[in-house]
C-alpha positions in Angstrom: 2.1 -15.0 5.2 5.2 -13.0 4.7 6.4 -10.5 7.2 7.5 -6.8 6.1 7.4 -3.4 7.6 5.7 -0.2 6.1 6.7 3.3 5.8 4.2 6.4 4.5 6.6 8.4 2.3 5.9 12.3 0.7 2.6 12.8 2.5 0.7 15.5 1.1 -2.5 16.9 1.5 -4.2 17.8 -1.8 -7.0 21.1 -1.2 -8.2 20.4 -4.5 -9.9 16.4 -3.6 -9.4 17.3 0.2 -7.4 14.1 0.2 -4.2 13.0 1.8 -1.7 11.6 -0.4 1.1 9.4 0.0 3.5 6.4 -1.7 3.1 3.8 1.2 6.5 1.9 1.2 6.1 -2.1 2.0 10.0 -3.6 2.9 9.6 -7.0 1.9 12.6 -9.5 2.5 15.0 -8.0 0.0 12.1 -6.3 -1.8 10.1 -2.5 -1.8 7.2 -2.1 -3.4 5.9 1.3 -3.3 1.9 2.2 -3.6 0.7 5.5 -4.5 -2.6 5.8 -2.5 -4.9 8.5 -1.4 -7.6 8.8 1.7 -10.1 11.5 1.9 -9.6 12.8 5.5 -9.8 16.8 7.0 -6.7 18.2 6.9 -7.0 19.1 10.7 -6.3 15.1 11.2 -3.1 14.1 12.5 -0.3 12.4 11.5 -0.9 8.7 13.5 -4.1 8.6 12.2 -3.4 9.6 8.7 -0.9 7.0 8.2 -3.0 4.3 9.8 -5.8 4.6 7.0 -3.3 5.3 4.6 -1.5 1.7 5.2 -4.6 -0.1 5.8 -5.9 1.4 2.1 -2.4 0.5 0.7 -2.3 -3.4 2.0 -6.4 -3.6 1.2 -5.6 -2.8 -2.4 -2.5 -4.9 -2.9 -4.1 -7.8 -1.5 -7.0 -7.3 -4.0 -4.3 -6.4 -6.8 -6.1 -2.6 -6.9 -2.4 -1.9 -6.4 -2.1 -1.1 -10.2 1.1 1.7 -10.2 2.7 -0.4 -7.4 6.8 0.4 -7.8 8.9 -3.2 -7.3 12.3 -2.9 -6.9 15.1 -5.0 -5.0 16.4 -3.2 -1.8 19.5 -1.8 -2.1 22.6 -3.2 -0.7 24.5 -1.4 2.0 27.4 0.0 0.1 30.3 3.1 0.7 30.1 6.0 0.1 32.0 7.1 -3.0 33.1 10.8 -3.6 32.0 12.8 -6.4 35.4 12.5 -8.1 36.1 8.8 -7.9 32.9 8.6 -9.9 33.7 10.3 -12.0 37.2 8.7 -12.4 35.2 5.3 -12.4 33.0 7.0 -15.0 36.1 7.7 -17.4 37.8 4.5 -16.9 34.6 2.3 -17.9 33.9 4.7 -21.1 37.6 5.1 -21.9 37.6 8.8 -21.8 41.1 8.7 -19.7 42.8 11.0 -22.0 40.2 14.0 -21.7 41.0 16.8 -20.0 38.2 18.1 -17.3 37.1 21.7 -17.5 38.6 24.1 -15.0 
């Protein structure tokens, strides 16, 4: 049984279904998979309880592989921070635009 942590990311609450919504982010080793999932719950509920149902829909249908939109990606690798103009200067040196002149 792998070990991971979950987060409940862009929670929404959509009048039209009377449903909260939300991608429910499993970090995984040096994977994230993201699934969009949805609960029907008042919108006077709060946030703890929310989230709880929210998860325990999200792991339900991954572990039944319901989990059809699930987003896979590798987790991202603590880097610098770069400014705006060395990427851009990055940007010109791997596409060999040294010679053009930026706008003013």
């Amino acid at each position: 049984m792998s070990s991971y942590q979950t987060e409940v990311q862009n929670l929404n609450y959509n009048a039209a279904t009377r449903c909260f919504e939300a991608l429910v982010v499993f970090h995984e080793g040096h994977e994230t998979r993201k699934v969009p999932i949805s609960a029907p719950l008042p919108i006077a509920t709060d946030f703890e309880a929310v989230s709880t149902v929210l998860v325990a829909r999200a792991k339900a249908h991954r572990a039944r592989g319901r989990a059809k939109l699930m987003s896979r990606s590798p987790s991202q690798k603590a880097g610098r921070l770069i400014h705006i103009n060395d990427m851009i200067r990055q940007l010109k040196d791997t596409m060999g635009l040294n010679d053009m002149q930026t706008a003013a």
